[in-house]
Structures are given as structure tokens and as C-alpha cells.
C-alpha angles and dihedrals in degrees: 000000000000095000088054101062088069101050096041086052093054087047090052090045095055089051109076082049090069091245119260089313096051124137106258097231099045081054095049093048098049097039092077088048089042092052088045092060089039090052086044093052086051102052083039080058106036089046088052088058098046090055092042089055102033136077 
């Protein structure tokens, strides 16, 4: 089970991008959305380990 989390997330993440046959404005429209929430997931994660490590 541990090895699917990773490969269902990067499914969910293509998703909102139309898949290979998208329509090029509808994937130009959600990837700034879609790199927000990745940039999101990444602070939330980074912030969880400082506070693991630090004082």
C-alpha cells in the first residue's frame, strides 16, 4: 500500500491538466492552480519537519 500513495497522487495531480489529449487552454489555465497546491504541499511539509527537528 505504501508504494500506491505515490502513484495515485501523481494521477490526481495530472488530472486537473486534461491528460495528453487535453485541450491546451484548459491545461494552461489549471497548471498555475496545480503548481500552487504543489508549492502548498511542499511549505505544509517542510513546516512539519522544522517543527519535528527544532526546539
Amino acid at each position: 500500500m505504501v508504494r500506491w500513495a505515490p502513484l495515485k497522487a501523481a494521477y490526481v495531480r495530472s488530472q486537473p491538466l486534461g491528460g495528453p489529449d487535453g485541450d491546451l487552454a484548459t491545461r494552461a489555465v489549471a497548471a498555475p492552480a496545480l503548481l500552487a497546491n504543489l508549492l502548498a504541499d511542499r511549505l505544509a511539509a517542510g513546516e512539519l519537519a522544522i517543527r519535528a527537528y527544532g526546539p
